[in-house]
C-alpha positions as a Markdown table, in Angstrom:
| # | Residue | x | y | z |
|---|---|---|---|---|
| 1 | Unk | 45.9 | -125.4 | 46.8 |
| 2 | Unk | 43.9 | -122.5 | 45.7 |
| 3 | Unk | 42.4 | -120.6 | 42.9 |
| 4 | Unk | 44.4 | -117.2 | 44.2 |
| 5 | Unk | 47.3 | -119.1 | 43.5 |
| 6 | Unk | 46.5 | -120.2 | 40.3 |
| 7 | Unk | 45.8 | -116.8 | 39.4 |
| 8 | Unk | 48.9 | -115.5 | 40.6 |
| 9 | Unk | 50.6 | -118.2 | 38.5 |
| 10 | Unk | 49.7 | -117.0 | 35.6 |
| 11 | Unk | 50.1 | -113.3 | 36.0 |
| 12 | Unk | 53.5 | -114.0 | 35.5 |
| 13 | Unk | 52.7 | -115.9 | 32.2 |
| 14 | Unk | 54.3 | -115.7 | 29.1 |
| 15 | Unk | 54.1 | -117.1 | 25.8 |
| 16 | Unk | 58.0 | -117.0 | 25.8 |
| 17 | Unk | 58.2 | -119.3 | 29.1 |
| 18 | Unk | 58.9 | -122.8 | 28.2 |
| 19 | Unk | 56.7 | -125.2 | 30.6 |
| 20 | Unk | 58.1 | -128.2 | 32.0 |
| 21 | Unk | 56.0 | -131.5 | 33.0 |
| 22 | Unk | 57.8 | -134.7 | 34.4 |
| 23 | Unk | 57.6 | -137.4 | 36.9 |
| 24 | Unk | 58.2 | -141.1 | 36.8 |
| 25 | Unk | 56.7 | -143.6 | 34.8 |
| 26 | Unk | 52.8 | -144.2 | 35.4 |
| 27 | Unk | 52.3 | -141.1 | 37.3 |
| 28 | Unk | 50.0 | -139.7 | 35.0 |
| 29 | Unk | 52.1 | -137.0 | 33.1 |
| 30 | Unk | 50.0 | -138.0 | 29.5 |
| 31 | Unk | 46.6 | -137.0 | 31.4 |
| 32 | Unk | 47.5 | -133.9 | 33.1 |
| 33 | Unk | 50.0 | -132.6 | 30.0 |
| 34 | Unk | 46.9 | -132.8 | 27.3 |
| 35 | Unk | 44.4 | -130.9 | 29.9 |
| 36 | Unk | 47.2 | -128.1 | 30.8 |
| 37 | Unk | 47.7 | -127.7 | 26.9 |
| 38 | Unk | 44.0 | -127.8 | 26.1 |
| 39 | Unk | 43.2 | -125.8 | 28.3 |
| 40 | Unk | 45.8 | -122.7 | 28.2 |
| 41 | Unk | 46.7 | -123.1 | 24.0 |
| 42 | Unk | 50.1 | -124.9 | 24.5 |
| 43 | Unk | 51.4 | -127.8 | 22.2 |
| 44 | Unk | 53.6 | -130.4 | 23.4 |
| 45 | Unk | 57.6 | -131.1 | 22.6 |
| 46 | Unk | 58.3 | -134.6 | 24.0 |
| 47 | Unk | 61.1 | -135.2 | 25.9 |
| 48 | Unk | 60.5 | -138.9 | 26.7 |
| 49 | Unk | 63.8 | -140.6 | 24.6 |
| 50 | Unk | 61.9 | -143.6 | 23.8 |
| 51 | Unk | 59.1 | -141.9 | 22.1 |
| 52 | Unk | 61.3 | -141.1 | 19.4 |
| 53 | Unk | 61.1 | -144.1 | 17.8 |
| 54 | Unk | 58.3 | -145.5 | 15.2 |
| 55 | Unk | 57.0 | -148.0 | 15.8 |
| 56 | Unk | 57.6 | -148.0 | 19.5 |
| 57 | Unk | 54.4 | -147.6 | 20.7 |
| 58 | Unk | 52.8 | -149.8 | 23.4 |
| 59 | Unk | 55.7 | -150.6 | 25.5 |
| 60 | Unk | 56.6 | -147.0 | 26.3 |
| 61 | Unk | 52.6 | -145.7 | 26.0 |
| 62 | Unk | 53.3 | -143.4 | 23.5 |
| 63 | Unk | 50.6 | -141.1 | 22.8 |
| 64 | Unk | 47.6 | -142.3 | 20.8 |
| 65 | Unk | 46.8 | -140.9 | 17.3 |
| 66 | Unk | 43.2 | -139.1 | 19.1 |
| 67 | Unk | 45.3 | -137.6 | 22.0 |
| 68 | Unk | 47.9 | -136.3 | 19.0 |
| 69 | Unk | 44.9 | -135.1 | 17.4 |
| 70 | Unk | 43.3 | -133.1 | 20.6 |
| 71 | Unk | 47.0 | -131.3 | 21.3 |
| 72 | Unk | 49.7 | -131.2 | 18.5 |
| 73 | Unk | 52.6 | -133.2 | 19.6 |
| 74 | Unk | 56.2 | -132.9 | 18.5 |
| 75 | Unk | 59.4 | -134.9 | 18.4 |
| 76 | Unk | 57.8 | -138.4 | 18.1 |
| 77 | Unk | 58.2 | -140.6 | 15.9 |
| 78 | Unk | 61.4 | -139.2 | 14.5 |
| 79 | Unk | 63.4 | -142.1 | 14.2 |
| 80 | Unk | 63.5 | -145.5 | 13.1 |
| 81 | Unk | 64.3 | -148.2 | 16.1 |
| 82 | Unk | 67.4 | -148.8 | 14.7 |
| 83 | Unk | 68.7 | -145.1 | 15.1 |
| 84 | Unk | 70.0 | -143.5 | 18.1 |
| 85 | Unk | 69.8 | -140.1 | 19.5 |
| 86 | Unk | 71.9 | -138.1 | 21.6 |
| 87 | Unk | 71.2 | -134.8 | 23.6 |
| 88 | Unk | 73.0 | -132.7 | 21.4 |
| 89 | Unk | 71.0 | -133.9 | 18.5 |
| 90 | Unk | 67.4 | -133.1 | 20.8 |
| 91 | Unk | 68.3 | -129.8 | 21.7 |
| 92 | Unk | 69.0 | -128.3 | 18.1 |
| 93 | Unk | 65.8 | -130.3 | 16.7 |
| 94 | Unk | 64.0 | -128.7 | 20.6 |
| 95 | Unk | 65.2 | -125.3 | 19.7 |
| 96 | Unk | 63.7 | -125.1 | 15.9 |
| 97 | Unk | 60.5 | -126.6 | 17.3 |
| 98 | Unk | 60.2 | -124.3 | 19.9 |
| 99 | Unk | 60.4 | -121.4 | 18.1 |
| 100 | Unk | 58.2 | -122.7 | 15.6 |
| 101 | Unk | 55.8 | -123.0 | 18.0 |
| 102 | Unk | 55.8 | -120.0 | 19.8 |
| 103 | Unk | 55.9 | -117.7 | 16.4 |
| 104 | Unk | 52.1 | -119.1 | 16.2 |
| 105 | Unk | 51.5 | -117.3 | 19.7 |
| 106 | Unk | 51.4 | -120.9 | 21.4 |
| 107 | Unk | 52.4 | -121.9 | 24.5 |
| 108 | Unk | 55.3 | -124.7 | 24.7 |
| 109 | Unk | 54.6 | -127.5 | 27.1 |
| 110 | Unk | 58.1 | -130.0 | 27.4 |
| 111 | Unk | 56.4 | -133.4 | 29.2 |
| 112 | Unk | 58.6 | -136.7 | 29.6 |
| 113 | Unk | 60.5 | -138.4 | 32.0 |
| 114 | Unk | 63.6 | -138.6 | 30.9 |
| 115 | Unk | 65.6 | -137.0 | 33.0 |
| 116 | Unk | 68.7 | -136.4 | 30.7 |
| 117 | Unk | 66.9 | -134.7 | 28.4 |
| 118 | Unk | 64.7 | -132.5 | 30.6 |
| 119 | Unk | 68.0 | -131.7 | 32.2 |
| 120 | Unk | 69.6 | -130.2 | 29.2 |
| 121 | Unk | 66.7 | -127.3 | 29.2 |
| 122 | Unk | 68.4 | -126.1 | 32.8 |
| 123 | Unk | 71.6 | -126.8 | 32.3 |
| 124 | Unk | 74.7 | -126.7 | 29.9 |
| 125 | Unk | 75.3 | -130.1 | 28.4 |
| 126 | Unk | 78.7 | -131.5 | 28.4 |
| 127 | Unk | 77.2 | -134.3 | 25.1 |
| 128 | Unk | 78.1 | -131.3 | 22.8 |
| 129 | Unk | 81.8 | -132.3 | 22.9 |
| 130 | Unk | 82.3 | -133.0 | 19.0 |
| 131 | Unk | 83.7 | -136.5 | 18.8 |
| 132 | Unk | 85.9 | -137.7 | 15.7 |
| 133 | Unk | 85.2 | -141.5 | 13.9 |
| 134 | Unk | 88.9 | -142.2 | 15.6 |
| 135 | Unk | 87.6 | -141.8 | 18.9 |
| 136 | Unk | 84.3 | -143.5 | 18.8 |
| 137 | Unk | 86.2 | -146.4 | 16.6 |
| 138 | Unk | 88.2 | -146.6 | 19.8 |
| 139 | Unk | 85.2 | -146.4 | 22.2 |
| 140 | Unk | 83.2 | -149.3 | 20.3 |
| 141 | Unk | 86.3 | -151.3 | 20.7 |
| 142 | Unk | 85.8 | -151.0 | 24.9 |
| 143 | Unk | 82.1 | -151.7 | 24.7 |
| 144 | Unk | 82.6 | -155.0 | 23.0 |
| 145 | Unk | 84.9 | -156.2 | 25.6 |
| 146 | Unk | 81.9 | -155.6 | 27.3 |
| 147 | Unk | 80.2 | -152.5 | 29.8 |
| 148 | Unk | 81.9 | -153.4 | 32.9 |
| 149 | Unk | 85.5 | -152.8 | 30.6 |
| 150 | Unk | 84.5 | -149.8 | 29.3 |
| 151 | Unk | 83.4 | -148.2 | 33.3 |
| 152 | Unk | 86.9 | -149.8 | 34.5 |
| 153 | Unk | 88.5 | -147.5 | 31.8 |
| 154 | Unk | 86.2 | -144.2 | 32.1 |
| 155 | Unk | 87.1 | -144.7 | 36.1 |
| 156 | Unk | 90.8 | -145.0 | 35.1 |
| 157 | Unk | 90.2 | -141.5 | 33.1 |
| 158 | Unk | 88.3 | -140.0 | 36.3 |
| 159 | Unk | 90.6 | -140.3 | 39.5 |
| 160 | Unk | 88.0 | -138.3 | 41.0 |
| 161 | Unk | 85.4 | -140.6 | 40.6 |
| 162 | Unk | 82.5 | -140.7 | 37.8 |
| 163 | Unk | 79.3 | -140.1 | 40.3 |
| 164 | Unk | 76.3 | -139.3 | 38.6 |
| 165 | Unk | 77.0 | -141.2 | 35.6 |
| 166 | Unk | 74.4 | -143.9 | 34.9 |
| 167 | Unk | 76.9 | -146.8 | 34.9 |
| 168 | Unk | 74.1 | -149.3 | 33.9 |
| 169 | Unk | 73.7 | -147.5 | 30.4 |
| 170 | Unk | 75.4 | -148.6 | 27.6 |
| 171 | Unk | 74.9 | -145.4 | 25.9 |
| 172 | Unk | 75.2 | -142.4 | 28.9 |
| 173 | Unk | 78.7 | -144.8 | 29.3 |
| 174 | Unk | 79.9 | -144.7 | 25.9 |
| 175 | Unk | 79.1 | -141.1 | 25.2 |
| 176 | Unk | 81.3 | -140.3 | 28.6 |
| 177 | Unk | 84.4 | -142.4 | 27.6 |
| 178 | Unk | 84.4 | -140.9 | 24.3 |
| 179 | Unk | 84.2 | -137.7 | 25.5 |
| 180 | Unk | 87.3 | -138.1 | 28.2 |
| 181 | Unk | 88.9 | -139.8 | 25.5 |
| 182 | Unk | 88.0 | -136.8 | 23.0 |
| 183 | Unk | 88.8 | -134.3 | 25.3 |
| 184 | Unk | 91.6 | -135.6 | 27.4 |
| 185 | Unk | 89.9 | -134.0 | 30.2 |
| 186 | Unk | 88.0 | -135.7 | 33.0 |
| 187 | Unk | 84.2 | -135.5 | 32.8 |
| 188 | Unk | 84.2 | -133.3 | 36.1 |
| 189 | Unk | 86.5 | -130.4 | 34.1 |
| 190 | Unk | 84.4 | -130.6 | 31.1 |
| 191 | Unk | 81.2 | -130.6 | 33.3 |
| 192 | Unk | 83.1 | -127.4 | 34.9 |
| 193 | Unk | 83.8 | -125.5 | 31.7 |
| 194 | Unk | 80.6 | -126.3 | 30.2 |
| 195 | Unk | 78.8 | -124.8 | 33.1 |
| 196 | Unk | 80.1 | -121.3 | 32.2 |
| 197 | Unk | 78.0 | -121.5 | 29.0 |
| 198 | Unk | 74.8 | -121.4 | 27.8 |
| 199 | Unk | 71.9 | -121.6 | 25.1 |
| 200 | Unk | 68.7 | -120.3 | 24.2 |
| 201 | Unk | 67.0 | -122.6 | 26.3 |
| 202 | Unk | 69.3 | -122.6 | 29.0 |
| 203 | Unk | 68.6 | -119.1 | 28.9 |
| 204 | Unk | 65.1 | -119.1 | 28.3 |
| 205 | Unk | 62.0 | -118.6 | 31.3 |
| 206 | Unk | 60.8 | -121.8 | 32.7 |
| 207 | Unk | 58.3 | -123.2 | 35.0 |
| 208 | Unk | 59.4 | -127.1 | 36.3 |
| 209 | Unk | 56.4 | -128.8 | 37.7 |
| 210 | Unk | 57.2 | -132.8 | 39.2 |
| 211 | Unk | 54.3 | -135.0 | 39.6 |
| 212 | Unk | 54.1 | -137.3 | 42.0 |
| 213 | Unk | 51.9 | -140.3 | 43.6 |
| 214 | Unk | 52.3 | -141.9 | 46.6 |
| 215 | Unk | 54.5 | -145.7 | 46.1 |
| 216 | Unk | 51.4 | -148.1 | 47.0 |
| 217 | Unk | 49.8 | -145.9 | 44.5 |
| 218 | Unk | 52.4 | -145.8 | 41.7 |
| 219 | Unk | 53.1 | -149.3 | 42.4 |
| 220 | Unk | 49.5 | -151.0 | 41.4 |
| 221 | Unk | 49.1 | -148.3 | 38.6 |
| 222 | Unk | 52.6 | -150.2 | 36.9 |
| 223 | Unk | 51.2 | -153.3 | 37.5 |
| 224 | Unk | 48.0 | -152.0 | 35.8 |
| 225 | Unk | 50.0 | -150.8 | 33.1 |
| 226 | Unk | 51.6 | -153.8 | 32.4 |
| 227 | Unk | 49.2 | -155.6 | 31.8 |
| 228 | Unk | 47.5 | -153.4 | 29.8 |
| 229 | Unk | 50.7 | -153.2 | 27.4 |
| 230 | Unk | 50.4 | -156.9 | 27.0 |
| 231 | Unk | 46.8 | -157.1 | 26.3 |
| 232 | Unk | 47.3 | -154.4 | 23.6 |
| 233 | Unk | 49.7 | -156.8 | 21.6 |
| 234 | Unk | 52.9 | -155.8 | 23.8 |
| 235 | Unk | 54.9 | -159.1 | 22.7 |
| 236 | Unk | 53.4 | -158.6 | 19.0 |
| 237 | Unk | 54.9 | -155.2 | 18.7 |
| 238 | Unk | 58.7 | -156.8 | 19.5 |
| 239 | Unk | 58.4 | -159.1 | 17.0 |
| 240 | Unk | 57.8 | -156.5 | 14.3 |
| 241 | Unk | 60.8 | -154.2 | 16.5 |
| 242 | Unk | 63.1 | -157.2 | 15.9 |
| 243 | Unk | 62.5 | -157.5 | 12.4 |
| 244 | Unk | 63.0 | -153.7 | 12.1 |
| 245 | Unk | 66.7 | -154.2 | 13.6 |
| 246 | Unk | 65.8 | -152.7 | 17.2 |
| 247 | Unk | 68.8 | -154.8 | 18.7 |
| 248 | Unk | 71.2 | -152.7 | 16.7 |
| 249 | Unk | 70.0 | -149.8 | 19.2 |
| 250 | Unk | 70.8 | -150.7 | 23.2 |
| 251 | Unk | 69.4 | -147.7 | 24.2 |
| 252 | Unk | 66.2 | -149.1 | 23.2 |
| 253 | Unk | 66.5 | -153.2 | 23.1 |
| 254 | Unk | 67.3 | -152.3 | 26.4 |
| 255 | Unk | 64.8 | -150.5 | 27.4 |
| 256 | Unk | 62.7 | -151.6 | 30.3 |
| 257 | Unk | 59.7 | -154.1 | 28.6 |
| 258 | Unk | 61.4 | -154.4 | 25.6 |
| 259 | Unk | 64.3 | -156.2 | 27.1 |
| 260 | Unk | 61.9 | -158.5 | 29.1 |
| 261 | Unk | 59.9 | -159.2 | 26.2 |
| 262 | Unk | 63.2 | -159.8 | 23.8 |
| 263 | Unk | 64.5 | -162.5 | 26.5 |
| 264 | Unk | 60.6 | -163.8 | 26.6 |
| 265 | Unk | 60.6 | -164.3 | 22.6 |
| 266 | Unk | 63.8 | -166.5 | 23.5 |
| 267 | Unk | 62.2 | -168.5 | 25.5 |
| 268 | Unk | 64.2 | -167.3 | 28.9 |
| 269 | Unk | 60.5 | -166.3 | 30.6 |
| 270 | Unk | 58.0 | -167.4 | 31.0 |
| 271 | Unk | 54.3 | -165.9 | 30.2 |
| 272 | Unk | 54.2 | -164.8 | 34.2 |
| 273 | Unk | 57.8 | -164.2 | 34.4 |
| 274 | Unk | 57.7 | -161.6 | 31.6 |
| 275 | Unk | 54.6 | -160.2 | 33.7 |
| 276 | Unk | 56.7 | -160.3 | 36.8 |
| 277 | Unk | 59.9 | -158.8 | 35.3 |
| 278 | Unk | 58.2 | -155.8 | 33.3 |
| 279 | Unk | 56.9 | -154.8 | 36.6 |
| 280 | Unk | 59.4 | -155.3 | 39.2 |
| 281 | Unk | 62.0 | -153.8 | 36.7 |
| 282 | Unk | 59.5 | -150.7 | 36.0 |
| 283 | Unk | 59.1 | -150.2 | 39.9 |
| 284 | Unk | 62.7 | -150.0 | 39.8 |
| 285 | Unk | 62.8 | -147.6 | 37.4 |
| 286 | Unk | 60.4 | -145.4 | 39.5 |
| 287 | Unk | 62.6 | -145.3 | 42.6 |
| 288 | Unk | 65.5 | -144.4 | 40.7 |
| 289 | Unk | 63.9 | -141.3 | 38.7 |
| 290 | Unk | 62.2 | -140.5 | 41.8 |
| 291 | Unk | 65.6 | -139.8 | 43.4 |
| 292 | Unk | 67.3 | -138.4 | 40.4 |
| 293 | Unk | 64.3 | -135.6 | 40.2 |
| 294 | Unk | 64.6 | -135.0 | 44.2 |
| 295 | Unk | 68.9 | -134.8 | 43.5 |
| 296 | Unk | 69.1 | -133.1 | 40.2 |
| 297 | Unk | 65.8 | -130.8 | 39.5 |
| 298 | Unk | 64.0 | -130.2 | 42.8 |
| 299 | Unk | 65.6 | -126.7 | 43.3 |
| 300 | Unk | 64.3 | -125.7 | 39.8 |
| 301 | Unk | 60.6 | -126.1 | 40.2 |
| 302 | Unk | 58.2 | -127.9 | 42.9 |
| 303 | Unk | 56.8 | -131.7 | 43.3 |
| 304 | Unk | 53.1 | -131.8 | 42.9 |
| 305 | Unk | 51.3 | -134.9 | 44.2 |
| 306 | Unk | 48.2 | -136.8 | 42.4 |
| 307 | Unk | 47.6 | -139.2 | 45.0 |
| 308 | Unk | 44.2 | -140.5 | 45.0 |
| 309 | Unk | 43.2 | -138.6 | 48.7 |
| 310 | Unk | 44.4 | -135.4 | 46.7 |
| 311 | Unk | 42.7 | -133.0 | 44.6 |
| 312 | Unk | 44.6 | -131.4 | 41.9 |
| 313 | Unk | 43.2 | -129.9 | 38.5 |
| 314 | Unk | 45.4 | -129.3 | 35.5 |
| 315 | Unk | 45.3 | -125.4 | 35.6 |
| 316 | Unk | 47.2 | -125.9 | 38.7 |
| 317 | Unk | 50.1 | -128.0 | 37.8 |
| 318 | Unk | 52.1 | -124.8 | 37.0 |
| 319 | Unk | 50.0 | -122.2 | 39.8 |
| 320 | Unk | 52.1 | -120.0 | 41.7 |
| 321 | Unk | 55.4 | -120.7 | 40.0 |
| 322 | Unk | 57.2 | -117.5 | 38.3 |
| 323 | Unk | 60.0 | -117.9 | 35.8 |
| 324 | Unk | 62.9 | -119.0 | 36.6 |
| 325 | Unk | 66.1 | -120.3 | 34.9 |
């Protein structure tokens, strides 16, 4: 990769175009996100759902308080652990933020992994469907039968099949059943008829950029991180989660180390289990985003890989990519 094209990258620059930074977990999006902004005046909106949430802090390795203080960060530590968010909730919080930050003439960087959310910048999101109490009193009643009663329901609702629908999670299935249920319509019509709208980010200029490693590589920098998190006082920071009424959020008691390290306070691991589950779960997690990003977001931007035989500086992440919706 070249300087030219670096140069013709940012010819088509604008402080209107929103910049997008993602990958999987452990590919080094932190790094690369606070040299980009440094470097080209740019603050960043998070878009990683766990960061959200105080007090959440070594097991999704948030952001320190010196890299928050080297690039102004926004959208963490909004909520308490307890609390749950939705996309429709991120996007109107996104949108004030954004603007905010590009009436000071700064550059808006979007960097996190989770792909729902970095979705919803693309394309229409079908969460906006306003649900009553009725409905979700009706949903809750499915969940606690259990997960695998509320997907044999929201398959019943969808003849045509519910493909693309993280099955696994609690939340993404109870926000689709009460939807349907909401609705009456099938997630594929809603998905349909919400395609034909749009928003001002939807709307908006933006340059996608996917970061990448090879798996060897990824792989020993999870293992790394692991146990990193638990020399930093992983297991400590559950307890106080616990006490702060985490459970009552599945979207994050579930969450991949906190889950682990839940079952570990138990006493269902061991000290090398946990170590072995944390990292064969977050490996997991890897493959899967790494095929959501090539199935879902690969047309929108390009894949940019930091292997260790590369050489990649961060004024290149975004280098000869123009606007585009």
């Amino acid at each position: 990769m070249s300087g030219n094209k670096s140069n013709k990258g940012r010819k088509k620059d604008s402080l209107s175009t929103i910049y997008c930074l993602t990958g999987c977990t452990a590919v080094g999006k932190t790094e690369y996100a606070l040299s980009w902004a440094e470097a080209f005046g740019a603050e960043i909106v998070n878009c990683d759902s766990l960061l959200f949430y105080r007090g959440m802090d070594i097991g999704t390795a948030k952001p320190d308080s010196s890299e928050r203080t080297r690039v102004p960060h926004h959208l963490i530590d909004i909520l308490e652990p307890c609390e749950q968010m939705d996309v429709g909730r991120y996007l109107d919080l996104a949108k004030e933020v954004i603007r905010e930050i590009q009436g000071r003439g700064k550059r808006v960087l979007v960097v996190g992994g989770s792909g729902f959310y970095l979705k919803a910048f693309f394309d229409p999101v079908v969460d906006a469907v306003d649900v009553s109490n009725d409905t979700k009193e009706m949903v809750s009643s499915f969940m606690e039968r259990g997960l695998s009663a509320a997907v044999e329901e929201l398959r019943d609702r969808n003849p045509l099949g519910i493909d693309g629908l993280d099955i696994e999670n609690p939340r993404r299935v109870q926000k689709a059943l009460e939807r349907c249920l909401e609705s009456g319509k099938t997630l594929q019509q809603l998905k349909r008829e919400f395609a034909g709208q749009s928003n001002s980010l939807t709307e908006a200029d933006k340059q996608l950029c996917i970061l990448t490693r090879e798996t060897e590589e990824l792989n020993e920098r999870i293992a790394s991180r692991v146990g990193i998190m638990l020399d930093m006082g992983l297991v400590e920071e559950v307890e106080r989660l616990l006490e702060r009424g985490i459970e009552e959020n599945p979207s994050a008691c579930r969450s991949i180390g906190y889950r682990e390290t839940i079952a570990y306070l138990k006493g269902e691991y061991d000290q090398a289990q946990l170590v072995e589950r944390i990292t064969v779960n977050t490996r997991r997690l890897a493959k899967k985003q790494r095929t959501w990003f090539r199935g879902q977001v690969a047309d929108r931007g390009r894949f940019l890989d930091l292997s260790a035989d590369s050489s990649v500086s961060p004024a290149e992440i975004f280098s000869g990519l123009g606007p585009g919706k």
